[in-house]
C-alpha positions as CSV (number, residue, x, y, z in Angstrom):
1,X,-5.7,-5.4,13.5
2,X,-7.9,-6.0,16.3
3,X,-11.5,-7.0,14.4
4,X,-13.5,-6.4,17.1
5,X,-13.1,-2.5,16.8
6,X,-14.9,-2.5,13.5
7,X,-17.9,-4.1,11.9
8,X,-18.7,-5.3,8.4
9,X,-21.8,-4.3,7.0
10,X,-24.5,-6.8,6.3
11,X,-26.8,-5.6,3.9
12,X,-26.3,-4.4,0.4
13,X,-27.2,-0.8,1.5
14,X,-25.4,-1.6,4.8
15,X,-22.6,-1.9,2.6
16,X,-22.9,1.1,0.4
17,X,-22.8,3.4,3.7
18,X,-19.8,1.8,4.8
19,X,-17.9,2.4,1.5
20,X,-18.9,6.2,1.7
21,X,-17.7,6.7,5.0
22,X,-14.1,4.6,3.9
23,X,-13.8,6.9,1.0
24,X,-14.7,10.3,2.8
25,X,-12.0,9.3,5.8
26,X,-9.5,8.6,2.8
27,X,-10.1,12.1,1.4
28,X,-10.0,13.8,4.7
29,X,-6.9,11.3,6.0
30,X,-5.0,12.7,3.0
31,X,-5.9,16.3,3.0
32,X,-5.9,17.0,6.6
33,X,-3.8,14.0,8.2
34,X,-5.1,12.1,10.6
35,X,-4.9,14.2,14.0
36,X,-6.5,16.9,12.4
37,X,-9.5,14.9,11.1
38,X,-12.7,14.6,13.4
39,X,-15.1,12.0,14.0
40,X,-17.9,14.6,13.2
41,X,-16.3,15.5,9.7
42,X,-16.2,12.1,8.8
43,X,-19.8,12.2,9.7
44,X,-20.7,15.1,8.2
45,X,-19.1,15.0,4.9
46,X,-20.1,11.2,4.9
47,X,-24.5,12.6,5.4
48,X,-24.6,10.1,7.7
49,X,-26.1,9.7,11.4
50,X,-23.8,9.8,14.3
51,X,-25.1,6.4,15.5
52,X,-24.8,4.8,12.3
53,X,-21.0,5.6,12.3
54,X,-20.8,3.8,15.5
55,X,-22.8,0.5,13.7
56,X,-19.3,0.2,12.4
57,X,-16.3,1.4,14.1
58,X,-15.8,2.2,17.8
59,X,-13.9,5.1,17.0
60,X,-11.1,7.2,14.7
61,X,-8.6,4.6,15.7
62,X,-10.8,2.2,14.1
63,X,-11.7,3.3,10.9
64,X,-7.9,4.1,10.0
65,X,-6.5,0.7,11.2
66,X,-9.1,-0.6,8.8
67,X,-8.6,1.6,5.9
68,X,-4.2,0.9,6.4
69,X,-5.3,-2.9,6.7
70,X,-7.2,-2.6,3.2
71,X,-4.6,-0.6,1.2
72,X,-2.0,-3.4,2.6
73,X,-4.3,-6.2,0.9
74,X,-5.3,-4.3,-1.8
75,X,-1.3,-3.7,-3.0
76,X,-0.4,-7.2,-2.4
77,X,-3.2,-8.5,-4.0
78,X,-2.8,-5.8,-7.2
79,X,1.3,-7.1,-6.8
80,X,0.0,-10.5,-6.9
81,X,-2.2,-10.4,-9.8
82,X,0.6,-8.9,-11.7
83,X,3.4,-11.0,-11.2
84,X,1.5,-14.4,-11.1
85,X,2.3,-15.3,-14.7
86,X,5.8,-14.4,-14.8
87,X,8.4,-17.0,-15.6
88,X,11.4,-15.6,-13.3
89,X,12.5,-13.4,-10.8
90,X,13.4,-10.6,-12.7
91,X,10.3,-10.2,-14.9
92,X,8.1,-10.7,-11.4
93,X,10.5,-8.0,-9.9
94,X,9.6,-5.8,-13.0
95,X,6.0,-6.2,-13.3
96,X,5.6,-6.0,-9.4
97,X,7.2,-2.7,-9.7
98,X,5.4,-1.1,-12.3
99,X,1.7,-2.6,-10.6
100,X,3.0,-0.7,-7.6
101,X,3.7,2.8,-9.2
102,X,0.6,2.3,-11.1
103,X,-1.8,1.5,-8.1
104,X,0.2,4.8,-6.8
105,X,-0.6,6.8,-9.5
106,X,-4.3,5.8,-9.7
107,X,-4.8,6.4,-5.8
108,X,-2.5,9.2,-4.9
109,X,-4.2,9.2,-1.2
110,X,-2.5,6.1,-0.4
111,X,0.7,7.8,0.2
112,X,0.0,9.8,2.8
113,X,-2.6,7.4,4.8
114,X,-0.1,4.4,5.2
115,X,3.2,7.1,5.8
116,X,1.2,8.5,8.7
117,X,0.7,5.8,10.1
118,X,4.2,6.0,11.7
119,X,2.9,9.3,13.6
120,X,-0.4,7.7,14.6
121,X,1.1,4.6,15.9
122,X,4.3,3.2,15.2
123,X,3.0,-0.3,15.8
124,X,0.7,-0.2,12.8
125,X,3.3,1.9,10.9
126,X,6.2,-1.4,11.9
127,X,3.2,-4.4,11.1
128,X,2.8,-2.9,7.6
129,X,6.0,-3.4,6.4
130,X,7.2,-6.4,8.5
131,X,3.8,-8.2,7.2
132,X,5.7,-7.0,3.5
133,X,8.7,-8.1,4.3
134,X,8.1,-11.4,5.2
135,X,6.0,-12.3,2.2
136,X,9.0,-10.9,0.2
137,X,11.7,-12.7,2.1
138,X,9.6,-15.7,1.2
139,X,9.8,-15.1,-2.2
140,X,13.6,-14.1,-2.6
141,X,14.1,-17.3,-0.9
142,X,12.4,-19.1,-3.5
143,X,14.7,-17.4,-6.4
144,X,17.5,-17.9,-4.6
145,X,17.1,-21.9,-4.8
146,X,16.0,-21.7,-8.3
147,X,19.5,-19.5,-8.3
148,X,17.7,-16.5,-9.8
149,X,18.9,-14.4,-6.8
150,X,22.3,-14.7,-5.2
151,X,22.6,-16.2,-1.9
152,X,25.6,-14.0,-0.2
153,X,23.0,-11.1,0.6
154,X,20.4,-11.1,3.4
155,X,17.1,-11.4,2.1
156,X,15.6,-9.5,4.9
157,X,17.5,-6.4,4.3
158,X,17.6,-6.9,0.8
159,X,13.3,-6.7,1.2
160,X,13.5,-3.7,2.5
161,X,16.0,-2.3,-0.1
162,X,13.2,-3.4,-2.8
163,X,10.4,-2.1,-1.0
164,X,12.6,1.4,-0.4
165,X,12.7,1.5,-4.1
166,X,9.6,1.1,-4.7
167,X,8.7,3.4,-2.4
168,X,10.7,6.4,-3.9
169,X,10.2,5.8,-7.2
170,X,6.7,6.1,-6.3
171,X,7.2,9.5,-4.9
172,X,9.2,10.0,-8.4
173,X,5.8,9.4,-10.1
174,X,3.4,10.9,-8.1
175,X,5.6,14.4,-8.4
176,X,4.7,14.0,-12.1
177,X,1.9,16.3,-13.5
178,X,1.0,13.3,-16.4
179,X,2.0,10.1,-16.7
180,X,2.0,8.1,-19.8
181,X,2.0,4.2,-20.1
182,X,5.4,4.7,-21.7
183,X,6.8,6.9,-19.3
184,X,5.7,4.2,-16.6
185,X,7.7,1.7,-18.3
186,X,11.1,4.0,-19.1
187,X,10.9,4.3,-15.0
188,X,10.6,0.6,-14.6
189,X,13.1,-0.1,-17.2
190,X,15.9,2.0,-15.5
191,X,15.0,0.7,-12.0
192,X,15.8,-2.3,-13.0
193,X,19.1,-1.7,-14.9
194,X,20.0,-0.8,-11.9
195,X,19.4,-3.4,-10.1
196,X,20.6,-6.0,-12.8
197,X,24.0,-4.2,-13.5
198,X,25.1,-2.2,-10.1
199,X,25.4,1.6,-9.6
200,X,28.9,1.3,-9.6
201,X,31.7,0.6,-12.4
């Protein structure tokens, strides 16, 4: 992301107006999509200025490369956080799994603002997941020399196979009406039979 289309607040209450107009674009990202969504909505429903949404992004573009660039760290660093006290692959696999459907769960507009990115601009939708990728490629290669992983697959395709998982189990959860911890760890569980033992006999 190009950091000169955006500016970080300063000040404390510099800051406070920043985070209202992230979270109103969120809401209005998610309901409306992107396209649909104005400039003067965002200001509006933010009960801001028009100038002081300029303080901080030069335009639309702006403010939803930043928000896509946030939710990126945010889900690595929840992954991250999650996994960091795991002993092997398999238990990082699981944990990082269920920290993902979780994070979905608790932020449902997530969903929607990183898939659109694909119909805003394919080049934000491609960096996401190739910035994923090769922080996960990194990793598999790790298990494979500790020989947690085996090392007749290609780890790049195999990253996106995870993260495709991931992905559709967390559509799997966010079609639920309630979700208990239990429930949460039932879905990990079979994900991962599946993925220990084969689909196939």
């Amino acid at each position: 992301m190009n950091q000169t289309n955006y500016r970080l607040p300063k000040r404390s209450d510099g800051q406070r107006t920043f985070d209202q107009i992230i979270e109103t674009a969120k809401k209005l990202f998610s309901k409306k999509g992107y396209l649909a969504t104005s400039i003067n909505e965002i200001i509006h429903k933010s009960g801001i200025a028009t100038g002081t949404f300029y303080l901080y992004f030069d335009d639309k573009y702006a403010l939803y490369s930043y928000i896509l660039a946030k939710y990126r760290k945010l889900i690595r660093k929840t992954i991250s956080e999650a996994i960091k006290s795991a002993p092997t692959r398999y238990e990082k696999e699981r944990l990082g799994l269920r920290a993902f459907l979780k994070f979905a769960w608790d932020d449902p507009l997530a969903y929607r603002i990183i898939w659109e990115s694909m119909f805003v601009d394919k080049h934000l939708f491609k960096e996401y997941y190739e910035t994923f990728s090769k922080d996960y490629v990194g990793q598999l290669a790790h298990a494979v020399g500790e020989h947690e992983v085996r090392d007749d697959v290609d780890l790049e395709t195999l990253s996106y196979i995870l993260m495709g998982v991931s992905n559709f189990v967390g559509l799997q959860v966010l079609f639920k009406d309630t979700l208990t911890e239990k429930e949460l760890d039932d879905i990990c569980d079979e994900v991962m039979k599946i993925l220990d033992r084969g689909m196939f006999k």
